[in-house]
VEXDREN-2710 file (C-alpha; in Angstrom, 1 decimal):
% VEXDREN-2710
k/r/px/py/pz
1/UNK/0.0/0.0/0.0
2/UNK/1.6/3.5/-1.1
3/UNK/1.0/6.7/0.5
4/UNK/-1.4/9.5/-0.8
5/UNK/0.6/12.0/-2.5
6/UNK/-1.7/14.6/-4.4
7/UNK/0.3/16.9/-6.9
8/UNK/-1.4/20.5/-7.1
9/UNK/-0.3/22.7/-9.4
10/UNK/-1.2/26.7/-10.0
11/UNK/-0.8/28.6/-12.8
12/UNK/-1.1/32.0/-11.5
13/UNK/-0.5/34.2/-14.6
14/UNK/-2.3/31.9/-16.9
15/UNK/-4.5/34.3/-18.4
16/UNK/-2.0/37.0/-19.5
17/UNK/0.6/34.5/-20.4
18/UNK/-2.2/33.2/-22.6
19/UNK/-3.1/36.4/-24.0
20/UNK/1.1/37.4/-24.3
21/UNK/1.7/34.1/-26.1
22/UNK/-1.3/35.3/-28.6
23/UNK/-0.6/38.3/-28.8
24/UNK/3.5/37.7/-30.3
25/UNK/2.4/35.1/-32.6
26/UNK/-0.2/38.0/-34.1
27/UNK/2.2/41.0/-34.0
28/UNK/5.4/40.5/-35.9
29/UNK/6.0/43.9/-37.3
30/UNK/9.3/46.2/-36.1
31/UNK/7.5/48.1/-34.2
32/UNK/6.5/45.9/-31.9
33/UNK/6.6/45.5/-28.5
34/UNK/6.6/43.0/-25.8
35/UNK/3.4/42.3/-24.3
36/UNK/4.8/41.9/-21.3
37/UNK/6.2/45.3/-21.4
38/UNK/3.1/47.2/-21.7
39/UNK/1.1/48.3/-19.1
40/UNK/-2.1/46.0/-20.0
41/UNK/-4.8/44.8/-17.4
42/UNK/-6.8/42.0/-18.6
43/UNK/-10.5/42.6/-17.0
44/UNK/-13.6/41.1/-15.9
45/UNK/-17.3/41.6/-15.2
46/UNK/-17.7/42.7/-11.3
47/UNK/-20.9/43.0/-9.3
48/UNK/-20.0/46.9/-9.2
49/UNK/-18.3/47.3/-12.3
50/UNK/-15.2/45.9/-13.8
51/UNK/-12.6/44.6/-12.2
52/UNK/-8.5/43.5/-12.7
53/UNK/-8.3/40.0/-13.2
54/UNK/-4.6/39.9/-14.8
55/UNK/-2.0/42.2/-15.2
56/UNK/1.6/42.2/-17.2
57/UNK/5.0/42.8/-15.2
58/UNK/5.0/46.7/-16.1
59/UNK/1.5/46.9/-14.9
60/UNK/2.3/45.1/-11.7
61/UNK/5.1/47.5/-11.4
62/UNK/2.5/50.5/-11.1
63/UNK/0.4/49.4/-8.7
64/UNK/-1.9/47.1/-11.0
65/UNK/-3.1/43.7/-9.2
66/UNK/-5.7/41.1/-9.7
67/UNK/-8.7/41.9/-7.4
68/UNK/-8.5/45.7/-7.7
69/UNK/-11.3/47.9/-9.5
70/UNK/-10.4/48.7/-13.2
71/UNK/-11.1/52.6/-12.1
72/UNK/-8.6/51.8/-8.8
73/UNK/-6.1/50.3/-11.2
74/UNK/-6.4/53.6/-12.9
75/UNK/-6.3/56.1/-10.5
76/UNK/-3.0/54.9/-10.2
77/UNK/-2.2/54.4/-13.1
78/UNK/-4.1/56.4/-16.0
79/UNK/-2.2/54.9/-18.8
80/UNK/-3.4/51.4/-18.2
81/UNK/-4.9/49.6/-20.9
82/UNK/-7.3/47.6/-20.8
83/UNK/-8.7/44.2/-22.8
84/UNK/-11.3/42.1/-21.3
85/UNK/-10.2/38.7/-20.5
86/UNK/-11.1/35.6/-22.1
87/UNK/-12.5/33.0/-19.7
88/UNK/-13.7/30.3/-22.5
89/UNK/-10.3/30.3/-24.3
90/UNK/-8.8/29.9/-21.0
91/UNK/-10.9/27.5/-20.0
92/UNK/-9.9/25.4/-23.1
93/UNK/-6.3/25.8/-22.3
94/UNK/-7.1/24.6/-18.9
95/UNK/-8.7/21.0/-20.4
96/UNK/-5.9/20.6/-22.8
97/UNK/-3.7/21.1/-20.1
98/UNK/-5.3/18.3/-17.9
99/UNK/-5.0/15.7/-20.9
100/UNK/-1.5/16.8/-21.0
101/UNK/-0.1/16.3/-17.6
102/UNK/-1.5/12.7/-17.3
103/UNK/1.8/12.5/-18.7
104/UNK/2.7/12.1/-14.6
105/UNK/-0.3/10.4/-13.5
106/UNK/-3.6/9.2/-14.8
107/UNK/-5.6/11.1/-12.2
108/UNK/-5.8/14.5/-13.2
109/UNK/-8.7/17.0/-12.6
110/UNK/-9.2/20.5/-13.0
111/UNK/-9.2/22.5/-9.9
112/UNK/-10.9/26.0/-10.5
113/UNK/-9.9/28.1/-13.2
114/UNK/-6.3/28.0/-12.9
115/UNK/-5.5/24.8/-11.1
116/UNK/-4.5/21.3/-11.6
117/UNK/-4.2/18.7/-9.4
118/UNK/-3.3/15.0/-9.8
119/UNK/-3.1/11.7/-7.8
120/UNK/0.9/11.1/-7.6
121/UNK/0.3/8.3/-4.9
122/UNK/3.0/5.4/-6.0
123/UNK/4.3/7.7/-9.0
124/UNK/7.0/9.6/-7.9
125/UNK/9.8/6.9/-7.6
126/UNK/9.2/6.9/-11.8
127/UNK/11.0/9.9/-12.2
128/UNK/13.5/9.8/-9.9
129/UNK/11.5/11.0/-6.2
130/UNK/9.0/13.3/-5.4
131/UNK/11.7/16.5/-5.9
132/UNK/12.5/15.4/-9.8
133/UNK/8.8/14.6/-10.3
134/UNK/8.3/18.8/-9.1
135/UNK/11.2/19.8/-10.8
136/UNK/9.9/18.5/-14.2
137/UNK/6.6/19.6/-14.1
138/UNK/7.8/23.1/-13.3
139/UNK/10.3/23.0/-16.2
140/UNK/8.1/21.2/-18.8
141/UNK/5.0/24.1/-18.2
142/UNK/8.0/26.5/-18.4
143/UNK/9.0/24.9/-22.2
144/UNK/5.1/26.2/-23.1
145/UNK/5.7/29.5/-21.5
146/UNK/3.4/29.1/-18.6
147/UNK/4.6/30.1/-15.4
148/UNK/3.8/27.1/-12.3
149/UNK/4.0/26.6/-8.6
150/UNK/3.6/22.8/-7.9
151/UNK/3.4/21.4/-4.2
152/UNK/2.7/18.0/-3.0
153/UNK/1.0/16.5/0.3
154/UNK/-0.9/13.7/1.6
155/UNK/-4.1/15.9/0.9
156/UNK/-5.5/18.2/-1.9
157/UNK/-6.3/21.2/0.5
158/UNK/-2.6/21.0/2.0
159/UNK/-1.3/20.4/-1.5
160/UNK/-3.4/23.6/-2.6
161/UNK/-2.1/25.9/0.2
162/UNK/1.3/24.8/-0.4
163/UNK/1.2/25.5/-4.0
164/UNK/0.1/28.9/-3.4
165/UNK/1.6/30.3/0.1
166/UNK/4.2/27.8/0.9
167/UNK/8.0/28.8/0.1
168/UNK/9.1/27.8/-3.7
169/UNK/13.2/27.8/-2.8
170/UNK/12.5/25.1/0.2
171/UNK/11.5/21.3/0.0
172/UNK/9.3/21.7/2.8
173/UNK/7.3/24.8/1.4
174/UNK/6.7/22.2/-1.9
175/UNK/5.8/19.7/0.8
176/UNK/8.6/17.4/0.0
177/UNK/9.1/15.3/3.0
178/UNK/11.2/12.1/4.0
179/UNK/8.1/9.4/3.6
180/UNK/7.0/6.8/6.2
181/UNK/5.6/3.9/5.7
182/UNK/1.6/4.4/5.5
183/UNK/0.1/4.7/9.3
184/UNK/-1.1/1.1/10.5
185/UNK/-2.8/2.7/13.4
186/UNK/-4.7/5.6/15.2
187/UNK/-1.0/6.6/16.6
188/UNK/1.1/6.5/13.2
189/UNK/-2.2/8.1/12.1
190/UNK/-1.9/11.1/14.2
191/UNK/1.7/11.3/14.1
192/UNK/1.6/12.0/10.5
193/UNK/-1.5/14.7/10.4
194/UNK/1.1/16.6/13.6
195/UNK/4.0/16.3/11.1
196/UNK/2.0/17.7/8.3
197/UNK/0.1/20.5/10.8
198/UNK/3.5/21.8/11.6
199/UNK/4.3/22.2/7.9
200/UNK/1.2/24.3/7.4
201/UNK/0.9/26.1/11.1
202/UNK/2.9/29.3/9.2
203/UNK/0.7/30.0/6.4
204/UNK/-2.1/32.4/6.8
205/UNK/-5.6/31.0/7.3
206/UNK/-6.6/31.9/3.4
207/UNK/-4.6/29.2/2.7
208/UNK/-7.4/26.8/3.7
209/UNK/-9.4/28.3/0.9
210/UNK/-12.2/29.5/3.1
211/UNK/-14.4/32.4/1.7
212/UNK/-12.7/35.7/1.3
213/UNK/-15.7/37.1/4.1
214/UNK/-14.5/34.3/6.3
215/UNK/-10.6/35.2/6.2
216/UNK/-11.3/38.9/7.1
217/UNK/-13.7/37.9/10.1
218/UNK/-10.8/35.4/11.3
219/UNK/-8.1/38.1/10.8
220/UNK/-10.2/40.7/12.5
221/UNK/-10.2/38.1/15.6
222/UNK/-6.1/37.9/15.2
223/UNK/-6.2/34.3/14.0
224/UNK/-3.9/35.1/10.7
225/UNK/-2.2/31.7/10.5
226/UNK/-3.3/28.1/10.3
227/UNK/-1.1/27.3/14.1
228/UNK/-3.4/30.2/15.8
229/UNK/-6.5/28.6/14.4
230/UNK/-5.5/25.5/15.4
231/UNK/-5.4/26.1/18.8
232/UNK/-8.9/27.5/19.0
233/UNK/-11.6/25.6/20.1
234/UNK/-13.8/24.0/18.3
235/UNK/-17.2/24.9/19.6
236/UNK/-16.2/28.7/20.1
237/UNK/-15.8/28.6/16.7
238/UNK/-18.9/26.7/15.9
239/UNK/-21.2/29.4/17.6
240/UNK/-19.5/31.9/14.8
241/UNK/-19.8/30.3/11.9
242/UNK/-22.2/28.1/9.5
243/UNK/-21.2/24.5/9.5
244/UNK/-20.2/24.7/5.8
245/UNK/-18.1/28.0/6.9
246/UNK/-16.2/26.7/9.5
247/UNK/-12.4/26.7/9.1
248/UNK/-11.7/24.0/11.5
249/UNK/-14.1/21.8/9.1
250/UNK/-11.3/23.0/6.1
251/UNK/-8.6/22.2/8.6
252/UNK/-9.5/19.0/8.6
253/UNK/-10.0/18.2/5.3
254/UNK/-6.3/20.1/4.5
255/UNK/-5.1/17.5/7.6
256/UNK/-6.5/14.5/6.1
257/UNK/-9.3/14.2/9.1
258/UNK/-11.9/14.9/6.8
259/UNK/-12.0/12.8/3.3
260/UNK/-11.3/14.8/0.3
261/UNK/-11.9/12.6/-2.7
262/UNK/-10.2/13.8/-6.1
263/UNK/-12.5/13.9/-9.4
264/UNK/-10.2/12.9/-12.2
265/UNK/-11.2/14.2/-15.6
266/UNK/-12.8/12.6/-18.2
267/UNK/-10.0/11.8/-20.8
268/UNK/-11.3/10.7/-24.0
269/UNK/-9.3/7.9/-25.8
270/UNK/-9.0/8.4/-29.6
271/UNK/-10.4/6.1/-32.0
272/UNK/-7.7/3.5/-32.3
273/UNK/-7.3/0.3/-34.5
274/UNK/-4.6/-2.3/-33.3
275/UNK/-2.9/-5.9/-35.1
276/UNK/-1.2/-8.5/-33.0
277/UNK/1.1/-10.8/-34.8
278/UNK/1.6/-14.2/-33.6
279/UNK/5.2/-14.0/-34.0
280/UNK/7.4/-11.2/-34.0
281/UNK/7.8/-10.0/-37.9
282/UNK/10.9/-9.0/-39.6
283/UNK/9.1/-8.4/-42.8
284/UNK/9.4/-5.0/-44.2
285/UNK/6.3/-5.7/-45.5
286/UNK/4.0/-6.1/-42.6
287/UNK/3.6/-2.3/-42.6
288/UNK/1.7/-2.6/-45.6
289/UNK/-0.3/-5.9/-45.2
290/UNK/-1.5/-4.4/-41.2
291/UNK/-2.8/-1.6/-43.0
292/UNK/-5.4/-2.9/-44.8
293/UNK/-6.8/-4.6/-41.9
294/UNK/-5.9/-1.4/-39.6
295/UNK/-7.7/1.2/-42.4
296/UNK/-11.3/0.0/-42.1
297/UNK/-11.1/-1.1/-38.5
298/UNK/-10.3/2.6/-38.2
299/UNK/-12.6/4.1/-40.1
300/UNK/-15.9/2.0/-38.3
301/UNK/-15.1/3.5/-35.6
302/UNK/-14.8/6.9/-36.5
303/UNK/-18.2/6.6/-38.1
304/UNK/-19.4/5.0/-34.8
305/UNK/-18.9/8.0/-33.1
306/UNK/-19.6/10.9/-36.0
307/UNK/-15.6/11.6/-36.4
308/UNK/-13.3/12.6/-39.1
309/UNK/-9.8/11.9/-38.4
310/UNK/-7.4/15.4/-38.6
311/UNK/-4.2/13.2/-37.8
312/UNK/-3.1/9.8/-38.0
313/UNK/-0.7/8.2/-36.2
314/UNK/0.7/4.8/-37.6
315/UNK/3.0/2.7/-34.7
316/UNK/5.0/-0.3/-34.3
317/UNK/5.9/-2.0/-31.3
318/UNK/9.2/-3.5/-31.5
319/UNK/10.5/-6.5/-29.7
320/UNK/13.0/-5.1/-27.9
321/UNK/10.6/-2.3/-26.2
322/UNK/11.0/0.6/-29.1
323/UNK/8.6/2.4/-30.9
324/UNK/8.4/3.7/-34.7
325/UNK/6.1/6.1/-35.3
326/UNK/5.0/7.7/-38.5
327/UNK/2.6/10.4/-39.1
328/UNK/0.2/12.4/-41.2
329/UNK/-2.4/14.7/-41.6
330/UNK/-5.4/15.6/-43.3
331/UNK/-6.7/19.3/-44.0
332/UNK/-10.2/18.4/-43.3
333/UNK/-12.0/15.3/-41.2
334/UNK/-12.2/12.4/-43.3
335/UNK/-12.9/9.3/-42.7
336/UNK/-12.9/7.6/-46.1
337/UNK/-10.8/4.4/-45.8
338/UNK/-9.3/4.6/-49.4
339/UNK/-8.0/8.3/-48.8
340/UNK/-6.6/7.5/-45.5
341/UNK/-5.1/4.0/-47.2
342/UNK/-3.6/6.6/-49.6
343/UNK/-2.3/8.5/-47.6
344/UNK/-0.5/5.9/-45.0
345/UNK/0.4/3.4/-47.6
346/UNK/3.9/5.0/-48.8
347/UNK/5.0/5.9/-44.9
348/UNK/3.8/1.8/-43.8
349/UNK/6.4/1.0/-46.2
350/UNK/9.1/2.6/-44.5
351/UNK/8.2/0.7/-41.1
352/UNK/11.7/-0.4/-39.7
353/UNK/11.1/-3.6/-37.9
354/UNK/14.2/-3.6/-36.1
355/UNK/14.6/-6.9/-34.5
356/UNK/11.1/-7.5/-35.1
357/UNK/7.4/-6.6/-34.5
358/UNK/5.0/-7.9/-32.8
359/UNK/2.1/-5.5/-33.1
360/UNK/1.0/-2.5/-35.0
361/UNK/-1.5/0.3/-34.2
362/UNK/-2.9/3.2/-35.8
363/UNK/-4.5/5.6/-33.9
364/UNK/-6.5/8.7/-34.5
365/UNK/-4.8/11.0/-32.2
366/UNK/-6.3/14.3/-33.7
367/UNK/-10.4/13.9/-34.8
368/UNK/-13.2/16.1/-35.4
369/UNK/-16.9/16.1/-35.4
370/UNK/-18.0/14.8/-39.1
371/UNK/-21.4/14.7/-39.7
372/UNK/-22.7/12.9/-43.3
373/UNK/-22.6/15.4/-45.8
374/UNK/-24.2/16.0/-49.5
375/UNK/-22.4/14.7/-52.9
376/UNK/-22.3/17.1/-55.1
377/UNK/-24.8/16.8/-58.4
378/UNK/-22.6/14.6/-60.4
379/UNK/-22.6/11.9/-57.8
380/UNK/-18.4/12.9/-56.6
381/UNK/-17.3/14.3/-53.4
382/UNK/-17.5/18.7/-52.8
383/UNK/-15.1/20.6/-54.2
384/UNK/-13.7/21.1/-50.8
385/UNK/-13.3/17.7/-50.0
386/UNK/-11.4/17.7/-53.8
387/UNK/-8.8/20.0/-52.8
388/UNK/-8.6/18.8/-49.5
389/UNK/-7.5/15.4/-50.2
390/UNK/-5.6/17.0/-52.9
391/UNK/-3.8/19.1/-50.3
392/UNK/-3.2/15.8/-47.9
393/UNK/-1.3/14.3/-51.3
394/UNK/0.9/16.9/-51.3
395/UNK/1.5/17.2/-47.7
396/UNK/2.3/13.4/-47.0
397/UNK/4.8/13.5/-50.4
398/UNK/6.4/17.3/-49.6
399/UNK/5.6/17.4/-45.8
400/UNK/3.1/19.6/-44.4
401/UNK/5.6/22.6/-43.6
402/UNK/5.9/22.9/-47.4
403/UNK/2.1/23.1/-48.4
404/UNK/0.2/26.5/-46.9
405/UNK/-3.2/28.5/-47.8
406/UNK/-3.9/32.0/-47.3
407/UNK/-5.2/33.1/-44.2
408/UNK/-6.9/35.8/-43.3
409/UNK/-6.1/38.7/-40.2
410/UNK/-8.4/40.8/-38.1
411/UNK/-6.6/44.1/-39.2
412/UNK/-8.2/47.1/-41.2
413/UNK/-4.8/47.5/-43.1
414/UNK/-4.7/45.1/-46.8
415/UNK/-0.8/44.5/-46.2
416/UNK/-1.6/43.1/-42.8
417/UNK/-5.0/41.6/-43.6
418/UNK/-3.8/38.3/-45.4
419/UNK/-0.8/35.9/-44.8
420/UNK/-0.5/32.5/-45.1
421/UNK/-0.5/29.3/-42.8
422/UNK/-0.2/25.6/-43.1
423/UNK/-2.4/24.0/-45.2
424/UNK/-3.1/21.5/-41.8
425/UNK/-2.6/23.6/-39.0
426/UNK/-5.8/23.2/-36.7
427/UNK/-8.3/26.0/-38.1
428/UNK/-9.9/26.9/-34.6
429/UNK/-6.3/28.2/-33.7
430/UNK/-6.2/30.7/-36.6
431/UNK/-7.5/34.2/-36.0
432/UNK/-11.1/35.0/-37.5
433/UNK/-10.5/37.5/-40.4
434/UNK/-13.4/40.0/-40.8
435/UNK/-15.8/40.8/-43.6
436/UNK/-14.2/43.0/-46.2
437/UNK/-15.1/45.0/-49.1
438/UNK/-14.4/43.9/-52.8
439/UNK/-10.5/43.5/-53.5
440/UNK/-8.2/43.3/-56.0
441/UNK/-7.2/39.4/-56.6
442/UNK/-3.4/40.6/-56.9
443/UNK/-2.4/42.9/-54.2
444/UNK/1.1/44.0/-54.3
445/UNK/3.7/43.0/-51.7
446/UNK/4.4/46.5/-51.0
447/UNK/2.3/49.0/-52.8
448/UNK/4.1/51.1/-55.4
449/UNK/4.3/54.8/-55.9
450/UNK/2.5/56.5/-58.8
451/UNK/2.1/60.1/-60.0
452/UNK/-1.7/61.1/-59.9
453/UNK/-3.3/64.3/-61.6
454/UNK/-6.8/65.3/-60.1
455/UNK/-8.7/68.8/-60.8
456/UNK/-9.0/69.0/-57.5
457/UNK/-7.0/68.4/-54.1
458/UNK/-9.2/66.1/-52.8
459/UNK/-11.1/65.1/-55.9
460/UNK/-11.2/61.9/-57.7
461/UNK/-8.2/61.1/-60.1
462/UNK/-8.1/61.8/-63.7
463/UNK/-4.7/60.5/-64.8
464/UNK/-1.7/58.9/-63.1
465/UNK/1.8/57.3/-64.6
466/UNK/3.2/53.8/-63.1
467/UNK/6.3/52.3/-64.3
468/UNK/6.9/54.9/-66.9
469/UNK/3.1/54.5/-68.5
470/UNK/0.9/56.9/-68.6
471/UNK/-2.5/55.3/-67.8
472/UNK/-6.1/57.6/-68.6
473/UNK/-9.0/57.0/-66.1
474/UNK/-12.1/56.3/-67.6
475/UNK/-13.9/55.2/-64.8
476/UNK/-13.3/55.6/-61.0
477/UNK/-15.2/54.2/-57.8
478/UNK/-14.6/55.1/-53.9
479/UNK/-12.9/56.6/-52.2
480/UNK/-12.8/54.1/-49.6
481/UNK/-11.6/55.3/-46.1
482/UNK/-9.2/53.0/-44.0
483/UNK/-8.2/55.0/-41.2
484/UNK/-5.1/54.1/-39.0
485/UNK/-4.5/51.2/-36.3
486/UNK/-4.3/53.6/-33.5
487/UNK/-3.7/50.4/-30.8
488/UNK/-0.4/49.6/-32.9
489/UNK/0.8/52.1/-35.2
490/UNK/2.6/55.7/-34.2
491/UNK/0.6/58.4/-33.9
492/UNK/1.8/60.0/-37.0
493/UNK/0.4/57.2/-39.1
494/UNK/-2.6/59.0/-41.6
495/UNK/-5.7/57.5/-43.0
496/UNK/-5.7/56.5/-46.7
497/UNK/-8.6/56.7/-49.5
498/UNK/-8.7/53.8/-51.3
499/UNK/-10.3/54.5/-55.3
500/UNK/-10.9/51.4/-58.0
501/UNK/-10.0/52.5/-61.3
502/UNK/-10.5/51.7/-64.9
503/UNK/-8.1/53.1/-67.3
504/UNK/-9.4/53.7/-71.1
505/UNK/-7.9/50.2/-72.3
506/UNK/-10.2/47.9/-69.7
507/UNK/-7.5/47.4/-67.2
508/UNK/-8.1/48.1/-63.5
509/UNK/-6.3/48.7/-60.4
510/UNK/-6.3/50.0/-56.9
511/UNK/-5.0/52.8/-56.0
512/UNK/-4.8/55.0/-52.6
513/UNK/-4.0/58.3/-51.5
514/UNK/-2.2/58.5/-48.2
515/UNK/-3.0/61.5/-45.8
516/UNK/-5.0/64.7/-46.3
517/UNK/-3.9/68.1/-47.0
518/UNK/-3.6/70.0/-43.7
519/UNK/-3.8/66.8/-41.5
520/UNK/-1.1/67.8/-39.7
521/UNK/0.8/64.5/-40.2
522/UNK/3.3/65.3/-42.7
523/UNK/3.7/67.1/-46.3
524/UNK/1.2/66.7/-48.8
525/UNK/-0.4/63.2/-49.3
526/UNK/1.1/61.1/-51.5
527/UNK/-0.4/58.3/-53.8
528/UNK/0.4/54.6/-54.1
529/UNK/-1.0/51.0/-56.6
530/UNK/-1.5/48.2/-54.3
531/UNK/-3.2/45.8/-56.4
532/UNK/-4.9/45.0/-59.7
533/UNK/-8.3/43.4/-60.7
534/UNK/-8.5/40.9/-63.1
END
């Protein structure tokens, strides 16, 4: 019998490392700067208005902290932006998270809204002790830039007050302890709860994650620690406060006294098709020959349960222990066994038995919701299913990095409101571009500049040369006004009006005029081509 060891760990900055991490992937012009270097708030609804619910290091610095009223925050502060917070994208992160760390135990659950904890009971000695086990979870949320504080106790409330008001630097603020056997009796029993009391007797009572109205009454009476309340009585205490309110009651469950039971999360296993061999094979060939069998074993189950397969994950298990895994990806959900055959057949051929093989698996590690969908009129599949198998070709023979789409930005400016992406890259992590007016189907790389007559200054234009040819409007549209990106461009930037223009030989383009006369933001405006029609 092992002893209980629950693992808790608390990712304090999780929502503005989250919106940082976002915010660098969108922004990689020269002017940028740090998130973490501006003085950002990220906010929430309050009962009386709203409130700080993360800030950045620079706002921290100014008196910015999570709790405080936004108009607090300011009063401090009156540069302090503001961005309300995300709670369902967090949220996500937090699930994907869970599935991730069963990496250390397969009893993970979610513990508010920036919290994990997991059941490390008989775990620890597989990485080395209970200090290597902390160290690597610190270090491995570190490689995805999240910041961590991990603890570990015989309980979840002590590992939870640990976590957030022990002492990082020493083993006994993480609650790493020399371990004795389990208790076999009332005496070991209580020895153990006095050894763990003592560890927690110098926190402050909040630590026992009692209502924020409950830690001011008990501060008010001068019990600030855990050890003072400890040596209150019971009934005193009682007469106080509501049975669910009382702190002894939360002592006792942080001591063990009380049962605490852990609710793991509910980790979905992907669809996954497996082939035992009798003997182990040396065959190159059993690649191959497993994946017909693997293919529409696969695929019955990914129609079982309304999925389309995103990535597939071919593996072999070796005699000797090893693994050899090959991959691929599709740009949409699919589940049609002869594209999937299509696409795996060339990688099961480069299977390396090694000293042999004794099974094979293929697993759907990445699927989607895929409902049944229309042919088109001809009987054949969409167009978009077309080009997405297409694309999936291309990507299994060049690799994926090779084969991207466009993509489109949230940004009012046409050089920043396209890029490109990979052609498989999950679509739910790419930023929602909004609706736009009609544009040119060839926009320039970086617009060109063009001499423009006009009868008036801010009339329409007449004429204008480009490349050394002199091109006559015969028909002009517009203008269209795009002002500046205030949030990330210098003040000095000025608004442009876009035209669409028709010279006298058919041929149109897209032209702008950058600035106003007396705008105060430089000389007179000058005029650019960014892109052509047709």
């Amino acid at each position: 019998m092992s002893v209980t060891r629950i693992v808790s760990i608390w990712l304090p900055r999780l929502s503005i490392e989250r919106w940082a991490k976002i915010e660098r992937a969108r922004r990689q012009d020269e002017d940028f700067i740090d998130p973490e270097g501006r003085r950002l708030a990220l906010t929430r609804e309050g009962a009386h208005g709203l409130l700080v619910h993360a800030v950045t290091d620079a706002a921290a610095a100014a008196g910015a902290r999570p709790g405080q009223r936004l108009t607090d925050a300011r009063a401090l502060d009156p540069a302090l932006e503001a961005v309300p917070c995300d709670h369902g994208g967090d949220t996500v992160l937090l699930e994907r998270l869970a599935r991730w760390a069963t990496r250390w135990s397969p009893h993970v659950e979610i513990d508010g809204a920036d919290a994990l904890r997991l059941d490390a009971s008989g775990v620890a000695h597989l990485f080395g002790g209970e200090r290597p086990l902390l160290d690597d979870i610190e270090t491995r949320f570190a490689t995805l830039g999240l910041t961590a504080r991990v603890a570990i106790a015989p309980t979840p409330g002590a590992a939870w007050a640990l976590a957030r008001y022990g002492s990082p630097a020493g083993d006994a603020g993480r609650g790493i302890l020399d371990l004795a056997p389990p208790p076999r009796n009332k005496l070991e029993r209580r020895s153990e709860q006095g050894r763990l009391a003592a560890l927690l007797a110098p926190l402050p009572v909040a630590a026992l994650r009692l209502p924020s109205e409950v830690t001011r009454t008990l501060e008010r009476l001068g019990l600030k620690t855990i050890g003072a309340l400890a040596g209150v009585p019971r009934r005193s205490l009682a007469r106080r406060f509501r049975e669910k309110d009382n702190p002894l009651d939360a002592l006792d469950r942080a001591l063990g006294r009380r049962a605490e039971p852990l609710a793991p999360a509910r980790i979905e296993t992907p669809p996954r098709a497996l082939q035992r061999f009798a003997e182990p094979v040396t065959d190159p060939a059993a690649g191959p020959q497993a994946l017909d069998l693997l293919v529409p074993d696969l695929a019955r189950q990914l129609e079982r349960h309304r999925l389309g397969a995103r990535r597939l994950v071919l593996t072999a298990y070796r005699v000797d222990g090893s693994l050899h895994r090959l991959e691929a990806a599709t740009a949409f959900p699919t589940r049609d066994p002869a594209h999937l055959h299509r696409l795996l057949a060339e990688k099961a051929g480069a299977l390396d038995p090694g000293f042999g093989i004794d099974a094979v698996a293929l697993a759907a590690e990445w699927a989607e919701p895929l409902d049944p969908a229309q042919d088109a009129l001809d009987g054949g599949p969409p167009p978009a299913v077309a080009i997405g198998r297409l694309t999936d070709r291309l990507a299994a023979r060049l690799g994926a990095h090779a084969v991207t789409r466009p993509q489109g930005h949230a940004s009012h400016k046409p050089e920043r409101a396209s890029g490109w992406r990979q052609a498989l890259a999950d679509e739910s992590e790419t930023e929602p571009a909004p609706p736009r007016a009609l544009r040119p189907e060839r926009l320039l790389d970086t617009p060109e500049a063009i001499a423009v007559i006009y009868a008036t200054p801010e009339g329409l234009p007449r004429r204008f040369v480009w490349r050394r040819a002199v091109h006559d409007i015969a028909r002009v549209e517009g203008p269209e006004r795009i002002a500046p990106e205030w949030w990330r461009e210098r003040s000095t930037a000025r608004l442009r009006d876009y035209y669409r223009v028709e010279d006298r030989q058919g041929r149109r383009y897209w032209i702008y005029r950058d600035g106003l006369y007396g705008d105060g933001r430089g000389g007179d405006p000058t005029w650019y081509l960014h892109g052509l029609f047709g």
